[in-house]
C-alpha positions in Angstrom: 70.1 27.8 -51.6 69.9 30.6 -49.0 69.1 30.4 -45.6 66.5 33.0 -46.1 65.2 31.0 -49.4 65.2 27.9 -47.4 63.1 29.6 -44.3 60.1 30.6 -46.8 60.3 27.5 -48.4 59.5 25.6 -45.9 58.0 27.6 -43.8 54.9 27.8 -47.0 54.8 24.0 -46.7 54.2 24.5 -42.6 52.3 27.4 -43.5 49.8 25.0 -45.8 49.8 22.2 -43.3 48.1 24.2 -40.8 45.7 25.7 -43.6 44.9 22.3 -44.3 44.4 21.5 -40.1 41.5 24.2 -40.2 40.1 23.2 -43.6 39.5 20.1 -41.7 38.4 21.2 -38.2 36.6 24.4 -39.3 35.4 24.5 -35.7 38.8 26.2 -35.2 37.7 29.3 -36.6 33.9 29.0 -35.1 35.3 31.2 -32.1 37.0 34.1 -34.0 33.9 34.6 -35.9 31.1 34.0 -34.0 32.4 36.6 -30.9 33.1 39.5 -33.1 29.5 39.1 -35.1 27.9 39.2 -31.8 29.6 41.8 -31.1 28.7 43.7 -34.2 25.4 42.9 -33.4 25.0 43.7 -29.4 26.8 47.2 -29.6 25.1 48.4 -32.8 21.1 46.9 -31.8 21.6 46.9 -27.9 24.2 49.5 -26.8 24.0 51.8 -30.1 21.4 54.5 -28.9 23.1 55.2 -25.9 26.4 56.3 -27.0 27.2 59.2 -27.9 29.3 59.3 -31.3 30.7 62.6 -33.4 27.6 64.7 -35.4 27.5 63.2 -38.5 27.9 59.9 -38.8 26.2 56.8 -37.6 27.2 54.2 -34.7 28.2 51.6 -37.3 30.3 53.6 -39.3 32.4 54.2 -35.8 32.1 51.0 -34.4 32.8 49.1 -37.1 36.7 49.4 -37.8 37.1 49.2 -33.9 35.8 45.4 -34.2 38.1 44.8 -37.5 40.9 46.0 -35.1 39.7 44.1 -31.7 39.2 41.0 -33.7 42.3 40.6 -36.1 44.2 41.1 -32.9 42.1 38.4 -31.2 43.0 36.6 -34.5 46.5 36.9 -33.9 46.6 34.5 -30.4 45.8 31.8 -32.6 49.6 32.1 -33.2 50.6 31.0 -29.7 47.7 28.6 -29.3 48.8 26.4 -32.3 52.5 26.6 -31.5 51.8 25.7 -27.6 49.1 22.9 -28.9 51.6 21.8 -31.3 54.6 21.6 -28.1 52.3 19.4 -26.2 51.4 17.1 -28.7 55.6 16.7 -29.6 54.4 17.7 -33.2 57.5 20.6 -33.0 59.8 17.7 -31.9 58.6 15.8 -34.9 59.6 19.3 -37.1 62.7 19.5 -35.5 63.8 15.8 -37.0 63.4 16.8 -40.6 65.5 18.8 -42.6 64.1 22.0 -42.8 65.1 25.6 -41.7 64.7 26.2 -37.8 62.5 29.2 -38.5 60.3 27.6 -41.0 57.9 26.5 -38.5 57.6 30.2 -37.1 57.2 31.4 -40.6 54.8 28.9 -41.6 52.8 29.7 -38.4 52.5 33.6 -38.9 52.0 33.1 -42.5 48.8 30.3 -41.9 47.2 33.2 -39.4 47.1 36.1 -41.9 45.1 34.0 -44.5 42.7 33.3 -41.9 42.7 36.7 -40.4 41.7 37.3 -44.1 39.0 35.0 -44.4 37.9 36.4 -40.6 38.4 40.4 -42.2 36.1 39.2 -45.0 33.3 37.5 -43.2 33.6 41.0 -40.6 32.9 43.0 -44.0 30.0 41.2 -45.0 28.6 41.8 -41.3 29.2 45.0 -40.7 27.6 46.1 -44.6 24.9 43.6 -43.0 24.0 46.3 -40.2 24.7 49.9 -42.3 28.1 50.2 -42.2 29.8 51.6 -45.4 32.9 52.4 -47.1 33.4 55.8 -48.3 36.5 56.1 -50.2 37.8 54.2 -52.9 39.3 51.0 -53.8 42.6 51.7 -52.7 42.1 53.3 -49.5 40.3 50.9 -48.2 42.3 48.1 -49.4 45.1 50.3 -47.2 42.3 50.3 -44.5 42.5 46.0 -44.6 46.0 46.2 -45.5 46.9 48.3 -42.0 44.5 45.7 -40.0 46.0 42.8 -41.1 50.2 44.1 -41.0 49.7 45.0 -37.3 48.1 41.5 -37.0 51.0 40.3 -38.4 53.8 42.0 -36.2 51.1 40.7 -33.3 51.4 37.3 -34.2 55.6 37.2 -33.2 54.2 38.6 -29.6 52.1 35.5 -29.1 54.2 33.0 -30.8 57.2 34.0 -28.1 54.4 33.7 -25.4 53.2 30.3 -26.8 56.3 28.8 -26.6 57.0 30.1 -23.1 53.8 28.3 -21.9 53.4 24.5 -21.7 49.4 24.3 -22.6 47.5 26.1 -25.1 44.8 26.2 -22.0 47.3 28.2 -20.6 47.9 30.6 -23.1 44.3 31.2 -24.3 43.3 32.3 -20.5 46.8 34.4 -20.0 46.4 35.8 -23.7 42.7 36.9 -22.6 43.3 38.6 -19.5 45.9 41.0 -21.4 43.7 41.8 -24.5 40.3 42.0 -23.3 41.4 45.1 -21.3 43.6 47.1 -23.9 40.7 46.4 -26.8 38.5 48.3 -24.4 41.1 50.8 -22.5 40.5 52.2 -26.6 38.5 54.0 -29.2 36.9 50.5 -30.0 34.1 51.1 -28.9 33.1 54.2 -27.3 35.0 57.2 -28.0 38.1 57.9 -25.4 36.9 61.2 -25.0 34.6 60.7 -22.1 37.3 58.2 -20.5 38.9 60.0 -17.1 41.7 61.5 -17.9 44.2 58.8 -17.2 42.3 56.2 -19.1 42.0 58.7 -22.1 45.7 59.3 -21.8 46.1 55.5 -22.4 43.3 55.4 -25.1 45.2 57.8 -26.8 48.9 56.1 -27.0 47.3 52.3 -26.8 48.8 51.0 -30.4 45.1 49.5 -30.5 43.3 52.8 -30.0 45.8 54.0 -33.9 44.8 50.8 -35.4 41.2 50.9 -35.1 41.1 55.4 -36.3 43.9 54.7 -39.2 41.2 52.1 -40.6 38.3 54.9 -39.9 40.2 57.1 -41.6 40.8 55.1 -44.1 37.5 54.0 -45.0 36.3 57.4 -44.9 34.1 56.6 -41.1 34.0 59.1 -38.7 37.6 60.9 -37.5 38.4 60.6 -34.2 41.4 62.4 -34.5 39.9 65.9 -34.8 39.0 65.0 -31.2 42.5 63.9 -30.0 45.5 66.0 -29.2 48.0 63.2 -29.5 50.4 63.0 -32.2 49.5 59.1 -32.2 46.1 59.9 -33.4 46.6 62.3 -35.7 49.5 60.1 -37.2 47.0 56.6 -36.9 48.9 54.9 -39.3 52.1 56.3 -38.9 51.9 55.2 -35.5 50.3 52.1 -36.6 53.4 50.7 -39.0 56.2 52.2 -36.5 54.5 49.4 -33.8 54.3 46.7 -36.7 57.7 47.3 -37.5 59.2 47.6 -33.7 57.0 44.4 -32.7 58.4 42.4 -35.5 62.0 43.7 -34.8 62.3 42.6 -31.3 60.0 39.9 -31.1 60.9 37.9 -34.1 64.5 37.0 -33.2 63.6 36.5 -29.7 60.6 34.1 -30.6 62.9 32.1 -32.6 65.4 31.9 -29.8 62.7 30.6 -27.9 61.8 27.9 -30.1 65.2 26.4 -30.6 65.3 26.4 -26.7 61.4 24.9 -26.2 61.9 22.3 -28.9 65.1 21.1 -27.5 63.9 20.7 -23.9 
């Protein structure tokens, strides 16, 4: 058997172990949802009137895919939470005495996050229908829209699994992890669009990897286009830009977050 073969197949039994962990503590996922709903609801019933939004189109249709994007990447910490709860409680040390690949663990982590991104993605659908927001292409392109959301999730996830392994509490990630992503979700098209921002705030709006995640899914659920507005190659390329990150993210940080782990599990 392979290396590689060996890696996904046990990295699919780590992978359903954790599945199993929220299946029974749900209460893991009770934060992922309930912020993003609320924020669904605050922005579209509270904020909604007062921002201005292209002709054409209604607040929910533009503020919609911004929370898919500001959540799945909130989705993603859950990454380097487990693998820094999972340090502290020695369960990595208990992994590292069986006889299974050295990435499977990293593997089975990433893997465990993108189903419940998916379960997150779909309960975010059912929401955002909830308040008016629709999809106006077909099938396909808006299974690309998900598909784009959940890939750049994905590469995400090998950021905070290096991160959790470099910190020795999951309290200690979740606060660090915070203070980073709460401000480039917003320093983005989440929300409002960047073209009021001054100008160096709209100049990193329109590069922030965040900012092409959240207008390749408008784009490609047929909501309004921000990138008529834009100037930057990175925005009128969304998902272009969008997979070149995914793919760059997973390059670099994937080796070095397994590095890591063979270092942190043999301190």
């Amino acid at each position: 058997m392979s290396a590689w073969t060996s890696a996904l197949g046990d990295g699919a039994t780590i992978a359903q172990r954790n599945l199993i962990k929220v299946k029974r503590v749900p209460d893991l996922l009770v934060g992922t949802l309930i912020s993003p709903i609320m924020f669904i609801l605050l922005f579209v019933y509270v904020f909604g009137s007062a921002i201005p939004v292209p002709e054409g189109t209604s607040y929910a249709d533009f503020l919609v895919p911004g929370i898919f994007a500001q959540t799945v990447i909130f989705g993603a910490t859950v990454t380097g939470s487990g693998l820094a709860d999972d340090m502290q409680k020695g369960i990595i040390d208990r992994f590292r005495s069986l006889p299974i690949s050295p990435s499977a663990v990293l593997v089975g982590r990433t893997t465990s996050d993108i189903v419940t991104n998916v379960m997150v993605v779909v309960i975010m659908t059912a929401t955002g229908l909830a308040v008016g927001w629709r999809i106006r292409t077909s099938v396909l392109e808006a299974l690309g829209g998900f598909l784009v959301l959940l890939v750049f999730a994905y590469a995400l996830s090998w950021v905070m699994a290096l991160f959790g392994l470099l910190v020795r509490s999951p309290e200690v990630f979740n606060n660090v992890s915070f203070i980073v992503i709460f401000p480039i979700t917003f320093i983005a098209n989440t929300f409002v669009p960047q073209e009021g921002f001054p100008a160096v705030l709209r100049f990193i709006a329109d590069w922030n990897p965040v900012s092409a995640v959240a207008q390749a899914a408008r784009d490609l659920f047929g909501n309004t286009s921000l990138s008529d507005g834009s100037s930057a190659w990175s925005l009128q390329h969304p998902v272009l830009y969008t997979l070149i990150w995914s793919v760059v993210l997973v390059a670099v940080f994937l080796p070095l977050a397994t590095r890591q782990f063979k270092r942190s599990a043999a301190r």
